[in-house]
RODO-2510 file (C-alpha; in nm, 4 decimals, decimal comma):
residues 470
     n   res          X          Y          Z
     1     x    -1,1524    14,7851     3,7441
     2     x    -0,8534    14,5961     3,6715
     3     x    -0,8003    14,2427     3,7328
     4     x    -0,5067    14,3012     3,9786
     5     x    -0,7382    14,5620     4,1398
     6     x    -1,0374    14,2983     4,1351
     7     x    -0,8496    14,0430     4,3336
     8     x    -0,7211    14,2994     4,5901
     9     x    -1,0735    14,3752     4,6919
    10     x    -1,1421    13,9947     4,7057
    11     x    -0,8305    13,9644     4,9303
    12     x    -0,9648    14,2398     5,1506
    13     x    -1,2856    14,0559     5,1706
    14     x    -1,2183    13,7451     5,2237
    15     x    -0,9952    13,8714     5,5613
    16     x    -1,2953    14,0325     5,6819
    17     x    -1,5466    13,7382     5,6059
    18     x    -1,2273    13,5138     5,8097
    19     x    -1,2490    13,8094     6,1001
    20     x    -1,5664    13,8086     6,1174
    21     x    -1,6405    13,4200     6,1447
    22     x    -1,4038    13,3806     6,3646
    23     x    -1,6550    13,3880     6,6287
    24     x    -1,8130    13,0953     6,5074
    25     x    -1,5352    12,8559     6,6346
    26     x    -1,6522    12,9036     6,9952
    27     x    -1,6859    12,5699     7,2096
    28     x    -2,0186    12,4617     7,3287
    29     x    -1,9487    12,3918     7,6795
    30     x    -2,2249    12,2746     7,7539
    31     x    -2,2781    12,0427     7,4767
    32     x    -1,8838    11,8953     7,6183
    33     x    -2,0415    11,8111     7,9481
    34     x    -2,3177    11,6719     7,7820
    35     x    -2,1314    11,3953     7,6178
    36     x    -2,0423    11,1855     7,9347
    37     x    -2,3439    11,2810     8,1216
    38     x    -2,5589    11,0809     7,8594
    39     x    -2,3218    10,7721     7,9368
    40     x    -2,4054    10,8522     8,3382
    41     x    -2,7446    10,9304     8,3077
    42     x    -2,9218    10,6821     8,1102
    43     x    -3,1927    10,5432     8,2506
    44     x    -3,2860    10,8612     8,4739
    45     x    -3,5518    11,1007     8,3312
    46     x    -3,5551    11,3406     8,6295
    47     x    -3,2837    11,5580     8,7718
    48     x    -3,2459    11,3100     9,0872
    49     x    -3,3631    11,5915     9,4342
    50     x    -3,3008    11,4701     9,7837
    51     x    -3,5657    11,3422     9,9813
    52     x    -3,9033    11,6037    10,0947
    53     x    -3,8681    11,7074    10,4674
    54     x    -3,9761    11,3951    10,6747
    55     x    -3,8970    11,1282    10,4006
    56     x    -3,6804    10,8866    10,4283
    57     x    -3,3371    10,8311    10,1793
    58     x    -3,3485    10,5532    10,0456
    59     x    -3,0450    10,3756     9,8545
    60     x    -3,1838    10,4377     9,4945
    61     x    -3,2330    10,8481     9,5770
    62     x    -2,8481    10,8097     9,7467
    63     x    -2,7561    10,6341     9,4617
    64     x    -2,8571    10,8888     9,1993
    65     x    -2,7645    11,1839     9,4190
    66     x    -2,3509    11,0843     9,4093
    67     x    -2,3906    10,9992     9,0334
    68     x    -2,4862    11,3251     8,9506
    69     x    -2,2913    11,5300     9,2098
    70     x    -1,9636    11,3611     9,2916
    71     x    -1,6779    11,5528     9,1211
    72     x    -1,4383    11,2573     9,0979
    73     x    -1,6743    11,0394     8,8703
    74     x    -1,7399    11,3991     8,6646
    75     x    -1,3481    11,4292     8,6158
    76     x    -1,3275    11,0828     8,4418
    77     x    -1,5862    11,1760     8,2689
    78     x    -1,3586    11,4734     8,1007
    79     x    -1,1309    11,2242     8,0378
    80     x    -1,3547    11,0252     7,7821
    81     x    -1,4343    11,4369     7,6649
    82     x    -1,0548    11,3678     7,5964
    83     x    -1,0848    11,0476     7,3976
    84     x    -1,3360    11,1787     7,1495
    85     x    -1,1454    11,4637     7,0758
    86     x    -0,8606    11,2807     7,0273
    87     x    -1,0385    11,0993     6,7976
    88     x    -1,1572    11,4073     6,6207
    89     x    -0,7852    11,5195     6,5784
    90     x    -0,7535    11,1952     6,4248
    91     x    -0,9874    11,2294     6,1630
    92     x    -0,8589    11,5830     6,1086
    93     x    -0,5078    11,4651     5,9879
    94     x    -0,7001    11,3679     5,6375
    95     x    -0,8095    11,7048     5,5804
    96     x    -0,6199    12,0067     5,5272
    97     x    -0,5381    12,3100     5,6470
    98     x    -0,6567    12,6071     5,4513
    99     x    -0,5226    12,9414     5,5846
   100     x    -0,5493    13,3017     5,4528
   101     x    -0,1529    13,5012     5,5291
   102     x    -0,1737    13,8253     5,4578
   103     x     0,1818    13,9079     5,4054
   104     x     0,3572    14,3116     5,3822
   105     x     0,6720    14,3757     5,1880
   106     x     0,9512    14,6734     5,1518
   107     x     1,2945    14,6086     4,9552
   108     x     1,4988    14,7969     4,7405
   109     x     1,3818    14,9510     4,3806
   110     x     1,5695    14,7182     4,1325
   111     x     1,4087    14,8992     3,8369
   112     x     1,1996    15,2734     3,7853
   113     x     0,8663    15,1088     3,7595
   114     x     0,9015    14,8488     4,0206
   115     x     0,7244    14,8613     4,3572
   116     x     0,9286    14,8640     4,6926
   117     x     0,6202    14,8332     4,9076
   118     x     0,3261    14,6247     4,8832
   119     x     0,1042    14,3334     5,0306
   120     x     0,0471    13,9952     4,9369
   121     x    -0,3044    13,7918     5,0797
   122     x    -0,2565    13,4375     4,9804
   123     x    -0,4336    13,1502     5,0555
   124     x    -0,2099    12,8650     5,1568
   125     x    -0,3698    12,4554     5,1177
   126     x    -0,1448    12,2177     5,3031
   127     x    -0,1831    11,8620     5,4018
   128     x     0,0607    11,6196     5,5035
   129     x    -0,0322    11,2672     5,5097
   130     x     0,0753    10,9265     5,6100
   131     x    -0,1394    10,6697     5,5755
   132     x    -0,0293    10,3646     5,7399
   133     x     0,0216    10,5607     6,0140
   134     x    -0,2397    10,8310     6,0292
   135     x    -0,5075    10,4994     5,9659
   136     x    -0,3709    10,3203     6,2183
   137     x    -0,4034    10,6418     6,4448
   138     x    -0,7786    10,6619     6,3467
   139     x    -0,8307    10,2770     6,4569
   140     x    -0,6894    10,3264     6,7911
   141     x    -0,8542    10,6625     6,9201
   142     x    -1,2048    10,4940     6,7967
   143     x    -1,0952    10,2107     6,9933
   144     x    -0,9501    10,4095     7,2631
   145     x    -1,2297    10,6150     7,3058
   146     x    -1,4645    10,2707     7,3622
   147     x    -1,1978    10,1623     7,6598
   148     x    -1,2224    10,4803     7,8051
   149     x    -1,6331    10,5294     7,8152
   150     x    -1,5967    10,1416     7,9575
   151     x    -1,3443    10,2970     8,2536
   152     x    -1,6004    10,5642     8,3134
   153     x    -1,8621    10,3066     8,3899
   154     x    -1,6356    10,1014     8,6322
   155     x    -1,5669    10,4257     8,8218
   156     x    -1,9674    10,4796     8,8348
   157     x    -1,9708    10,1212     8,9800
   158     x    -1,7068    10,1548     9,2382
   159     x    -1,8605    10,5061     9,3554
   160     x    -2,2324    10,3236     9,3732
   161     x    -2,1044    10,0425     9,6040
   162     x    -1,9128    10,2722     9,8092
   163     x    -2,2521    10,4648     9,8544
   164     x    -2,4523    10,1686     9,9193
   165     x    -2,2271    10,0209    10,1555
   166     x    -2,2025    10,3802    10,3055
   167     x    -2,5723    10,4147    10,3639
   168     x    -2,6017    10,0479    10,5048
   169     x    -2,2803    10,0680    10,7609
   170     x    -2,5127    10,3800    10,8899
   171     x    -2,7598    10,1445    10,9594
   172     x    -2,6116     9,9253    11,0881
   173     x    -2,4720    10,1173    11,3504
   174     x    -2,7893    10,3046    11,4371
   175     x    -2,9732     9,9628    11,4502
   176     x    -2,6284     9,8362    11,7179
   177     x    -2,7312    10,1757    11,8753
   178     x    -3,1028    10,0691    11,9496
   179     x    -3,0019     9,7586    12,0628
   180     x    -2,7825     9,9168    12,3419
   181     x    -2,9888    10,1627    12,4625
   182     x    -3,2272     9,8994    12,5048
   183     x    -3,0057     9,6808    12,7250
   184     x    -2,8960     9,9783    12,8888
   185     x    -3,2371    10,0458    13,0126
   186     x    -3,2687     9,7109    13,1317
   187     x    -2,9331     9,6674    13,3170
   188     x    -2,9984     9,9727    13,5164
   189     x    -3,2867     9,8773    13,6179
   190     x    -3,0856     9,5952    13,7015
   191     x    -2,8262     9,7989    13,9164
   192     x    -3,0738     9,9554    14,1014
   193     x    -3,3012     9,6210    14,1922
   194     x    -2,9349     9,4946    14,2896
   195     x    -2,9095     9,8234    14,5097
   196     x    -3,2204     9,7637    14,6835
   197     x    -3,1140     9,4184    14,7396
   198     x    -2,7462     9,4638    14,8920
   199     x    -2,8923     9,7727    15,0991
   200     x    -3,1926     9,4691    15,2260
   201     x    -2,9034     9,2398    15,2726
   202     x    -3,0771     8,9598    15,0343
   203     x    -2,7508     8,9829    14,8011
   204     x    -2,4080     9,1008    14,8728
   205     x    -2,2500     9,4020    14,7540
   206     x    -2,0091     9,2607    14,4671
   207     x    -2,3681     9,1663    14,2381
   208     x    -2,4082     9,5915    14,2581
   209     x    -1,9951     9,6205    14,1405
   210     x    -2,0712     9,3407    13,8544
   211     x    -2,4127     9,5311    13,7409
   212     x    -2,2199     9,8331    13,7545
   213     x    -1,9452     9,7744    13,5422
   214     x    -2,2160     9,5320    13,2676
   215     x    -2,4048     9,8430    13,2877
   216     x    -2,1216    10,0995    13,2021
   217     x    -1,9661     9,8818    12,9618
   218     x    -2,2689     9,8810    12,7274
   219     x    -2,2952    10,2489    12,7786
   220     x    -1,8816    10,2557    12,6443
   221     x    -2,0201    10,1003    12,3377
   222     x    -2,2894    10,2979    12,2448
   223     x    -2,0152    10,5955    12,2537
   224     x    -1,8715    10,3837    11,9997
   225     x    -2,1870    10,3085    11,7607
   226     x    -2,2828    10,6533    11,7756
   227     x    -2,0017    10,8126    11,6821
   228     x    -1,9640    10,5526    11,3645
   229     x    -2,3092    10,6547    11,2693
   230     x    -2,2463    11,0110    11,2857
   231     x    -1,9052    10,9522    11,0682
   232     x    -2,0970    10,7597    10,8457
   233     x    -2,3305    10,9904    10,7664
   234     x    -2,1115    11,3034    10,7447
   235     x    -1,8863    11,0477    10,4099
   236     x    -2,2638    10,9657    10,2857
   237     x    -2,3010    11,3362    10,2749
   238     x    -1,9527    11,3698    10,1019
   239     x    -2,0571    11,1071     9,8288
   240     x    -2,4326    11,2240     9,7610
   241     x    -2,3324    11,6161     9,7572
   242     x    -2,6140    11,6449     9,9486
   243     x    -2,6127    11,7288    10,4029
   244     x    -2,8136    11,4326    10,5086
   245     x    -2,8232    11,5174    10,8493
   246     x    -3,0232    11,3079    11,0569
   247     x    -3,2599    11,2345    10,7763
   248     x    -3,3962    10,8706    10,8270
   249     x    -3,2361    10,5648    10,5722
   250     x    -3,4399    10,3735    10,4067
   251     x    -3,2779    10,0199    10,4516
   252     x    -3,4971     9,8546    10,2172
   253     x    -3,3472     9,6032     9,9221
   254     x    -3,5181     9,4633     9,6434
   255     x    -3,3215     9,1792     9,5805
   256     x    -3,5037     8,8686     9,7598
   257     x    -3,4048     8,6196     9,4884
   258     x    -3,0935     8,4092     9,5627
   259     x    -2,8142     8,4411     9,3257
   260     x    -2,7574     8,1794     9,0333
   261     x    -2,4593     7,9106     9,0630
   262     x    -2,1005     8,0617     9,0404
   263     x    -2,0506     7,9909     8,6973
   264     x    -2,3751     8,1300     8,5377
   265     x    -2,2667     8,4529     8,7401
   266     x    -1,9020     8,4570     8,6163
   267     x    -2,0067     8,4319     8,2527
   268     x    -2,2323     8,7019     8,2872
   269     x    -1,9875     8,9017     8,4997
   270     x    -1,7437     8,8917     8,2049
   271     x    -1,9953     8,9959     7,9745
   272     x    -2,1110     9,2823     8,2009
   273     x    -1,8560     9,3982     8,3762
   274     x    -1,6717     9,7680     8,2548
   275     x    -1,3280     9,6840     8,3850
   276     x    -1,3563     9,3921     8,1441
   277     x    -1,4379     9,5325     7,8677
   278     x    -1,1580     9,8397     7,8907
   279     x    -0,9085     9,5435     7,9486
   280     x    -1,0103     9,3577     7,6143
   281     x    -1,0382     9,6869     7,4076
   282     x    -0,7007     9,7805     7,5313
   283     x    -0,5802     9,4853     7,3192
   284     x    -0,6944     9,6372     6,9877
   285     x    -0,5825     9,9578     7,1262
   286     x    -0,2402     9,8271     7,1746
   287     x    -0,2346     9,6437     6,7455
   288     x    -0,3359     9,9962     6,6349
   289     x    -0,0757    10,1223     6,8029
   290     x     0,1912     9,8975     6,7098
   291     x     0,0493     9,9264     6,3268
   292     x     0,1145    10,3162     6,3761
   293     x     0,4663    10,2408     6,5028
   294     x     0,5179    10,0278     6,1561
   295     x     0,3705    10,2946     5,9489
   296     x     0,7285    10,5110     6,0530
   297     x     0,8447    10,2360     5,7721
   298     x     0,6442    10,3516     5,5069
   299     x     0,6703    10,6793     5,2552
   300     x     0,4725    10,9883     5,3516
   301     x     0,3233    11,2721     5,1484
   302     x     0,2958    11,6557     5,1483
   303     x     0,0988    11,8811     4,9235
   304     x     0,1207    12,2797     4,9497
   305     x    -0,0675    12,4624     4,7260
   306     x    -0,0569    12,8422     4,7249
   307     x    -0,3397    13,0697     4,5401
   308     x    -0,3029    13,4483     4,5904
   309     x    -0,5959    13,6687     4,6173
   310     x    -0,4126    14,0261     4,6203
   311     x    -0,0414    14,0245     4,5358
   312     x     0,1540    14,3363     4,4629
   313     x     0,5015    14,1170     4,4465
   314     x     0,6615    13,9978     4,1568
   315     x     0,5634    13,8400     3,9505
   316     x     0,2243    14,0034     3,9792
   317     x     0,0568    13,7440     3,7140
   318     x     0,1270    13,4874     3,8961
   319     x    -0,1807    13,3082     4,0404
   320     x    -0,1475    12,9867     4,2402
   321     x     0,1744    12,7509     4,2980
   322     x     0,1835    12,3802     4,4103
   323     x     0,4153    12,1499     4,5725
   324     x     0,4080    11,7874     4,6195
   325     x     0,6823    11,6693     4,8464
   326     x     0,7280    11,2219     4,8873
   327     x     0,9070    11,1367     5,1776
   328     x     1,0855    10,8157     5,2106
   329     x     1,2764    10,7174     5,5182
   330     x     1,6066    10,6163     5,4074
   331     x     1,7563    10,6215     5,7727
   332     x     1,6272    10,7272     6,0952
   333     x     1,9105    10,5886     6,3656
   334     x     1,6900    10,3379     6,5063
   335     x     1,4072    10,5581     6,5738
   336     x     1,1150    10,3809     6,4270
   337     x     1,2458    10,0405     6,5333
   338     x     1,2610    10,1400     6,9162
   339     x     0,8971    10,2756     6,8190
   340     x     0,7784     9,9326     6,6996
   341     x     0,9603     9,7618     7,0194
   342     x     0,7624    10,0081     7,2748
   343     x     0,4303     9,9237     7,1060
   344     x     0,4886     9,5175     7,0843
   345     x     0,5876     9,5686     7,4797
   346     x     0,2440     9,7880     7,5298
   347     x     0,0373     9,4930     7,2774
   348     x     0,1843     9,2078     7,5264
   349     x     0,0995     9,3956     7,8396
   350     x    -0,2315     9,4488     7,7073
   351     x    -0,2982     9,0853     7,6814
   352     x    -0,1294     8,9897     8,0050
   353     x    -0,3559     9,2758     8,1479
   354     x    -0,6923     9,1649     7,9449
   355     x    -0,6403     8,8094     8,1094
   356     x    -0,5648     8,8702     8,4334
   357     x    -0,9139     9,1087     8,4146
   358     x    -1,0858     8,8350     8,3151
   359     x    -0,9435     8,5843     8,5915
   360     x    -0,9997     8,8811     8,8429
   361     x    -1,3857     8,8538     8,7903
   362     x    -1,4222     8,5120     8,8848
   363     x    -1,2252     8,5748     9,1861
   364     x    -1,4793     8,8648     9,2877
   365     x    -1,8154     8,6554     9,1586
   366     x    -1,6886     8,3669     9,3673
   367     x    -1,5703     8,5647     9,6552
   368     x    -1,8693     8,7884     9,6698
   369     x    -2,1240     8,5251     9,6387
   370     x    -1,9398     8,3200     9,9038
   371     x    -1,9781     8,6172    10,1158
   372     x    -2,3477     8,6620    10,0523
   373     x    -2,4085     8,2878    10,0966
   374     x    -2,2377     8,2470    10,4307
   375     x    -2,3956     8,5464    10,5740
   376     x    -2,7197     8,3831    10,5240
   377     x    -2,6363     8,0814    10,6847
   378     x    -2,4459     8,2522    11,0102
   379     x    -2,8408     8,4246    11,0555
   380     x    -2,9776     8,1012    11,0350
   381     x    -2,7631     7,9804    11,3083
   382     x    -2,7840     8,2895    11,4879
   383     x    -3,1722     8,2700    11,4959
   384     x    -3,1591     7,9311    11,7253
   385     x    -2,8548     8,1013    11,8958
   386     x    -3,1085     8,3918    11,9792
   387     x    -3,4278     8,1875    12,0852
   388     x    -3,1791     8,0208    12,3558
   389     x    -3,0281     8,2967    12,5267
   390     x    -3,3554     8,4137    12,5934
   391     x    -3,4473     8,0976    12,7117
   392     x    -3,1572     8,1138    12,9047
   393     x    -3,1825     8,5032    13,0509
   394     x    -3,5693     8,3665    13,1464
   395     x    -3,4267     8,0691    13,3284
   396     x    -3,1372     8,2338    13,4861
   397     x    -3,3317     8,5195    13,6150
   398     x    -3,6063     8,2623    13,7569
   399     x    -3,3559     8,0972    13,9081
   400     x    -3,1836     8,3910    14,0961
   401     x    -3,5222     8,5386    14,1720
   402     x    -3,6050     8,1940    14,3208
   403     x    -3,2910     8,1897    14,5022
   404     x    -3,1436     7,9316    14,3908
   405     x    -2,9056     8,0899    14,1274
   406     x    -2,6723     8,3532    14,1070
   407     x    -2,6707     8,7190    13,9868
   408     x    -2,3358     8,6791    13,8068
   409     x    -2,5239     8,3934    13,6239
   410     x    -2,8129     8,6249    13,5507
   411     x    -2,5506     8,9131    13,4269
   412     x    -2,3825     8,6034    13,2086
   413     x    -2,6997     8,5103    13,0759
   414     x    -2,7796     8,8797    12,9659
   415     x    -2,4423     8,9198    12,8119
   416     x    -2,4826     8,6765    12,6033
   417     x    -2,8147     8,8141    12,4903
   418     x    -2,6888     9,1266    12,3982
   419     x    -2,3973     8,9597    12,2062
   420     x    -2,6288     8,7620    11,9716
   421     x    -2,8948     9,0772    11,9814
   422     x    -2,5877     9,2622    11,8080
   423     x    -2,4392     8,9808    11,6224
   424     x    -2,8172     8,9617    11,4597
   425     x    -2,8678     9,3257    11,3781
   426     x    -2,4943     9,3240    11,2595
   427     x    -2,5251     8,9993    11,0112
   428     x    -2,9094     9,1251    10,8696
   429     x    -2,7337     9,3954    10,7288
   430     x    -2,3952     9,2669    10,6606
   431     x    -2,6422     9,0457    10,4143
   432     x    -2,7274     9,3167    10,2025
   433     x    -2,3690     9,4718    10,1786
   434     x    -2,2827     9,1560    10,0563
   435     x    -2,5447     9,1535     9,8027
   436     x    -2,4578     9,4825     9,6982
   437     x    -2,0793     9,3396     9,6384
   438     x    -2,2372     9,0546     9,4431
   439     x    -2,4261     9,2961     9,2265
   440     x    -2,1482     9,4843     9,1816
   441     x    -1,9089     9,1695     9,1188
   442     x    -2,1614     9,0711     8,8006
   443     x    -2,2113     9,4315     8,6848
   444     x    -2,5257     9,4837     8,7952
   445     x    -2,5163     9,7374     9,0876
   446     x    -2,6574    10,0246     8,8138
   447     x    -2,9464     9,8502     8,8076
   448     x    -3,0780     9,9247     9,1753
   449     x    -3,0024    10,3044     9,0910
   450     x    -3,2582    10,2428     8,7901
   451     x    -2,9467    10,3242     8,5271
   452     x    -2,9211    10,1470     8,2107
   453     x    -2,6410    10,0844     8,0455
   454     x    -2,4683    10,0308     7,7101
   455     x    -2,1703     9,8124     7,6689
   456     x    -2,0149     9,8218     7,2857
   457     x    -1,7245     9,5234     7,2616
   458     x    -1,4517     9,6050     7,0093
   459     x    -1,4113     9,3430     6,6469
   460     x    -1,2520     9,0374     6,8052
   461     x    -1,3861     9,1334     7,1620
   462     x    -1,6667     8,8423     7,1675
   463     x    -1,4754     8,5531     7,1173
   464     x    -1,2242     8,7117     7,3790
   465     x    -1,5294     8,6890     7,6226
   466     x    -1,5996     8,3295     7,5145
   467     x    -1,3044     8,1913     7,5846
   468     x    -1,2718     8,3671     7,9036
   469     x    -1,6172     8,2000     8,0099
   470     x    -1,5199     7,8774     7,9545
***
């Protein structure tokens, strides 16, 4: 066999071996998916399952439920997909590109011997680099990628608390539910002892009207509690994928310890907290960017080489060719330099950004533990508010049973009952919605869904966080 003949049956194999491995270059789907679901899931060794038939939900199961089934967090999920391939694409733009062009020919005979028709199956090696730039480039998807896996666990965060305070706004109006079926039972009973009374002539007929209208006023605002319940549960079902239904809540929280002064809680916060992190990295981000934008400044550099496998063109001896191309910008019209002003712009926003983040979280911390804190004291107060206007039903209905008081006293004294009754139920678990806002406010809220977490701070990041603290 000659040689010419000997690398035309290379040629020929070397298309099949490429046809045939194409194949190879299929995406693992799966694996994709897999990538941000180890950022959500960590901590969880079970696929999280709703509650058996008779169980109650509680806000751990709800918890876990919404951060594996809500499509929203999923979708910012393929976003950091996005980032590391970006940063992939990156790292390809130091390697070449090897392709295999099987080419066909026809011309005119210029001479007796020569060949009009024929086909050429080169192998083509090109890479065109730019250092500054493409190093740069690597820097800020690495960096990028970080910011982005930081924004996926701040939208985790936000879609927790909105379960949790979800599941305890349910409760909360079941529990104002309870309370006025209760005094509806009672005021009736009421109306028709006042009946009995009027009809006897003991009491005149305007204590039945006043009864009447208590009694159908707390009926008006059950209406009302029940059909928040029933909303709230039809959005818990939205957020936990899952029909609750009227499957008992579970309004139990394990956090009985009271939070630590404001400022141990903001320097943690800053340290903890996702949205914090993003805005720092986005600095770094921002310098790699603006060192690309410089890089337009500096030379670049192209290699093509060329090695044919078959070749029935002239000349037919020849076996590889190379090219090495140096590009220098000599003049570009103001291109690169509006490129540079963009990315200083984008590198000052950053930093305006990074420290208004950082300002931001002592705003929540202090506002959220404010919240939590006051709550606690209104339910002190509303404790000895409580004990006396059931003192002061018990007196007032002595009194009118006694005859020496009125019924509209009696009525007065119940409304007032009710009121704190609600305002009671209402503040018990406005308590641990602010809690939940507290966690959430010092990057903790994963924590009660049994989630662990990794936060990675960028070169430079850490002294960033320390002066913030201060």
């Amino acid at each position: 066999m000659t040689f010419r003949a000997a690398r035309s049956a290379a040629g020929v194999a070397a298309l099949a071996a490429l046809v045939l491995g194409a194949p190879g270059c299929a995406v693992d789907e799966a694996e994709e998916v897999a990538q941000y679901r180890r950022v959500l899931d960590a901590g969880i060794t079970t696929t999280p399952a709703p509650p058996a038939a008779g169980k109650r939900l509680d806000l751990a199961t709800a918890m876990r439920l919404a951060n594996a089934r809500d499509e929203a967090l999923a979708a910012v999920g393929e976003d950091y997909v996005r980032s590391l391939i970006e940063r992939r694409r990156a790292v390809a733009s130091f390697l070449p590109t090897i392709m295999l062009s099987p080419r066909a020919f026809a011309r005119d005979r210029v001479r007796p011997d020569d060949d009009t028709r024929g086909v050429d199956v080169p192998a083509t090696f090109e890479m065109d680099v730019s250092p500054v730039t493409d190093l740069a480039e690597l820097d800020r998807t690495d960096l990028d990628a970080e910011r982005r896996r930081a924004l996926l666990l701040a939208a985790q965060d936000d879609l927790l608390l909105d379960v949790g305070r979800t599941h305890f706004a349910v409760l909360l109006a079941e529990r104002r539910s309870e309370v006025l079926r209760s005094s509806i039972a009672l005021q009736e009973a009421r109306v028709e002892d006042a009946r009995a009374r009027t009809e006897a002539g003991l009491q005149p007929p305007l204590d039945v009207a006043l009864a009447e209208s208590r009694a159908a006023d707390a009926r008006g605002d059950l209406v009302d509690s029940e059909r928040v319940a029933r909303n709230g549960r039809t959005l818990l079902s939205f957020l936990t994928g899952w029909r609750v239904g009227d499957t008992p809540l579970d309004g139990t929280l394990a956090l009985t310890t009271e939070p630590a002064p404001a400022e141990d809680l903001v320097r943690d916060a800053i340290r903890l907290r996702p949205e914090v992190l993003a805005a720092i990295t986005a600095v770094p981000v921002a310098e790699a960017d603006l060192r690309a934008a410089y890089g337009g400044y500096w030379p670049s550099v192209t290699i093509d080489v060329e090695a044919f496998l078959s070749q029935d063109s002239e000349p037919t001896d020849l076996d590889w060719a190379a090219l090495l191309e140096v590009h220098i910008p000599l003049f570009q019209a103001g291109l690169v330099e509006a490129d540079v002003r963009e990315a200083l712009s984008r590198l000052r926003e950053a930093k305006l950004l990074a420290a208004r983040a950082e300002r931001s979280v002592r705003l929540d911390v202090e506002t959220a533990r404010e919240g939590y804190v006051s709550v606690g004291r209104r339910l002190h107060e509303l404790a000895v508010r409580l004990e006396a206007s059931r003192r002061a039903l018990d007196l007032a209905d002595g009194q009118w049973k006694a005859g020496i008081g009125t019924n509209l006293e009696r009525l007065t004294a119940q409304d007032d009952l009710l009121a704190v009754e609600l305002d009671v139920a209402t503040a018990e678990l406005e308590k641990r919605i602010r809690r939940l806002e507290l966690e959430r406010a010092c990057g903790r809220l994963h924590e009660i869904a049994g989630l662990r977490r990794e936060l990675r701070t960028p070169p430079g990041g850490e002294e960033a966080q320390r002066a913030a603290s201060r």
